[in-house]
C-alpha positions in Angstrom: 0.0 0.0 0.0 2.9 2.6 0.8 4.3 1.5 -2.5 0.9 3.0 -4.3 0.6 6.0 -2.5 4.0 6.2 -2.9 3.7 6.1 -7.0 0.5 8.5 -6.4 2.8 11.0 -5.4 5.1 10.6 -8.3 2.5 11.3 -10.3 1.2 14.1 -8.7 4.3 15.9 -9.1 5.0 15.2 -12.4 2.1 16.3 -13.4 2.8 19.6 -11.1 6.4 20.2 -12.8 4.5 19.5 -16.2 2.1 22.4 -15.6 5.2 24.4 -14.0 7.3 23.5 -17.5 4.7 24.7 -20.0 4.7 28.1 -19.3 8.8 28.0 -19.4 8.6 26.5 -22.8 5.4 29.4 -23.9 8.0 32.3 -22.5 10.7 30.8 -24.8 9.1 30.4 -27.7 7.6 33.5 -27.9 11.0 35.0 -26.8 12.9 33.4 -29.9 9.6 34.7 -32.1 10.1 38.5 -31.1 13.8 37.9 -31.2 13.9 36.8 -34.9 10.9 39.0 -35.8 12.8 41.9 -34.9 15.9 40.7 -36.5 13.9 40.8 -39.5 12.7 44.2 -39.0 16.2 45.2 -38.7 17.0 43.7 -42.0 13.7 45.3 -43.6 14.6 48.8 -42.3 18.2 48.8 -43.1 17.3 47.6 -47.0 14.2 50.1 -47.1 16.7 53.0 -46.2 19.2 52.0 -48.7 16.4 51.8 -51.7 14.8 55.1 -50.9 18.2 56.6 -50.6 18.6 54.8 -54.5 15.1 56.2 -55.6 16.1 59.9 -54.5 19.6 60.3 -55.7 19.8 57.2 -58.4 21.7 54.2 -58.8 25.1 53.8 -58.5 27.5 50.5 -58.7 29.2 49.1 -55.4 32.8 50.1 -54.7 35.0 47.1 -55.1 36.7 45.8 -51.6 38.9 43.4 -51.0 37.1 41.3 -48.4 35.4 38.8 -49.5 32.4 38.7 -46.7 32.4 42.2 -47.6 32.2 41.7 -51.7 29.5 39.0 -51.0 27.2 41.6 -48.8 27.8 44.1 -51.8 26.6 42.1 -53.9 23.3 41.3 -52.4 22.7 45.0 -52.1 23.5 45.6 -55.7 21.3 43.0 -56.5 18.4 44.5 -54.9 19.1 48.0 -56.1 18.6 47.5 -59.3 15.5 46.5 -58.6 13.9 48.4 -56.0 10.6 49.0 -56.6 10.0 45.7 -56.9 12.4 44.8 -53.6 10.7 47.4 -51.6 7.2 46.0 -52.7 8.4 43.1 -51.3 9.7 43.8 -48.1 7.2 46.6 -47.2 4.2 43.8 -46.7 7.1 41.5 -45.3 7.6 44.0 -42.6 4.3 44.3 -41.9 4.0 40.2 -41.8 6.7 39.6 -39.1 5.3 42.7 -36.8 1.6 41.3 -37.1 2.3 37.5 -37.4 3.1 37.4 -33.3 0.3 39.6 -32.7 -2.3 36.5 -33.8 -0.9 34.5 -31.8 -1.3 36.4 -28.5 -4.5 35.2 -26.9 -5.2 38.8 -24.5 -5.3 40.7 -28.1 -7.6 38.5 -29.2 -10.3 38.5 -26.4 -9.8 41.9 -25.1 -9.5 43.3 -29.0 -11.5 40.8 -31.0 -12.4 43.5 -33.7 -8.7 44.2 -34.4 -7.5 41.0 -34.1 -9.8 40.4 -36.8 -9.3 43.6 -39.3 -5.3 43.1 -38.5 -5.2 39.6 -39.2 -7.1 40.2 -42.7 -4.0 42.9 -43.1 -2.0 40.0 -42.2 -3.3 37.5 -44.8 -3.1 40.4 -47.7 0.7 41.0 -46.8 1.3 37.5 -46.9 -0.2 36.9 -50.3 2.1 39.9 -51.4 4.9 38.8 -50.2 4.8 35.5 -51.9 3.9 36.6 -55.2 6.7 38.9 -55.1 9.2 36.1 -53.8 7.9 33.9 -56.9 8.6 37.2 -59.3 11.8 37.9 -57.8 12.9 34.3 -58.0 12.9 34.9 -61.6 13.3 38.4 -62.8 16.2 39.0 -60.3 19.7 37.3 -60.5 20.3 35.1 -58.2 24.1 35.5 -56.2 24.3 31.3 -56.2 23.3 30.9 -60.0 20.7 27.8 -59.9 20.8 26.7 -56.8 19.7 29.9 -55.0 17.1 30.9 -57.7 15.4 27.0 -57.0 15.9 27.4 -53.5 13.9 30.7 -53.8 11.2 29.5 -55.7 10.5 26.2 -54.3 10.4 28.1 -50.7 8.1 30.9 -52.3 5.7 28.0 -53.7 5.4 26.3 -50.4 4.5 30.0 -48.8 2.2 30.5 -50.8 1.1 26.7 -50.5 0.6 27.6 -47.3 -1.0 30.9 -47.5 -3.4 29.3 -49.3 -4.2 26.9 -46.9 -4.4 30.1 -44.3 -7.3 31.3 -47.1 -9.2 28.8 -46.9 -9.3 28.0 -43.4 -11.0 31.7 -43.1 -13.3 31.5 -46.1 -14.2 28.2 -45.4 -13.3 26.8 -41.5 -13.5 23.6 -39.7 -16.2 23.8 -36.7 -14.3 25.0 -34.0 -15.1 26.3 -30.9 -16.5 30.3 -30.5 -16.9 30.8 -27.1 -13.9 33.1 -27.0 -14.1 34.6 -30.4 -16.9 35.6 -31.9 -16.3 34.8 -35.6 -15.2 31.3 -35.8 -12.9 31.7 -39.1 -10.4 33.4 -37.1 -9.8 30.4 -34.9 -6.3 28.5 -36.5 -6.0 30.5 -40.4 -3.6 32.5 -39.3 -1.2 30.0 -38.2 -1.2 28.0 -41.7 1.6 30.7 -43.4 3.1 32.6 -40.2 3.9 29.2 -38.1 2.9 25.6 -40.1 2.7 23.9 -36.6 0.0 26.7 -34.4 -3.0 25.3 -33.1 -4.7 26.8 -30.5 
């Protein structure tokens, strides 16, 4: 009989450091999320200066340097400013996309905000679309640094975004039944999740 009490209380606090762990692993996960949504904000905001800086006083070829981290880096950004309307088309919505994406996710914006939750995460879905259409046009009207193996890399990964997008699109216009107790309009209960983070479920 000790034995079985003594296996009851094993359980007990497993289940007690389970419950403990799951909010550890919540706080981390959404720490990594801001972490590399603002690293790609960064990115976005650095390019977005450098275009608008090419649309105001024109383009002009990189300065050769010696390095070659350096010459790669110059590359890239010569790439893209040859082409910046179509770059900053891109990352304009993709800026957008990484600052809302978390935001869907957040469960207090969503019951204490359900009508912007709702008119941000439509914003959301349209800057997604963008951003994958332009990935597919810039897969082939821009040259790619890596030749072949970039440009398929870049268009297979813009097909399954907008694979996935897609998916996100038709989870809204047409949902599975799903609870509403929470939210009000049941088509905003898992779409977002399909393009922003494959694996969400709420």
């Amino acid at each position: 009989m000790g034995l079985s009490w003594q296996h009851i209380h094993i359980h007990i606090f497993i289940k007690r450091e389970s419950y403990a762990i799951q909010p550890r692993i919540q706080r981390i996960l959404w720490g990594l999320t801001i972490f590399l949504a603002l690293i790609g904000v960064a990115v976005v905001l650095r390019r977005t200066l450098l275009l608008a800086l090419i649309l105001i006083n024109g383009y002009k070829p990189p300065v050769a340097t010696g390095s070659s981290t350096a010459a790669q880096f110059a590359a890239l950004d010569d790439i893209f400013a040859r082409y910046p309307l179509l770059t900053l088309i891109h990352i304009l919505p993709a800026l957008l996309f990484m600052i809302l994406g978390p935001l869907q996710f957040n469960a207090t914006i969503r019951l204490r905000h359900p009508q912007w939750h709702r008119w941000s995460g439509r914003l959301y879905l349209l800057c997604s679309l963008i951003v994958g259409l332009t990935a597919l046009v810039m897969s082939f009207a821009m040259p790619a640094i890596a030749a072949v193996n970039q440009a398929t890399a870049t268009t297979l990964f813009a097909i399954l975004f907008l694979f996935l997008v897609g998916q996100s699109l038709l989870a809204y216009l047409a949902p599975p039944n799903c609870p509403t107790s929470r939210v009000d309009d049941s088509r905003f209960c898992n779409w977002p999740g399909s393009c922003y983070h494959p694996s969400y479920h709420r």
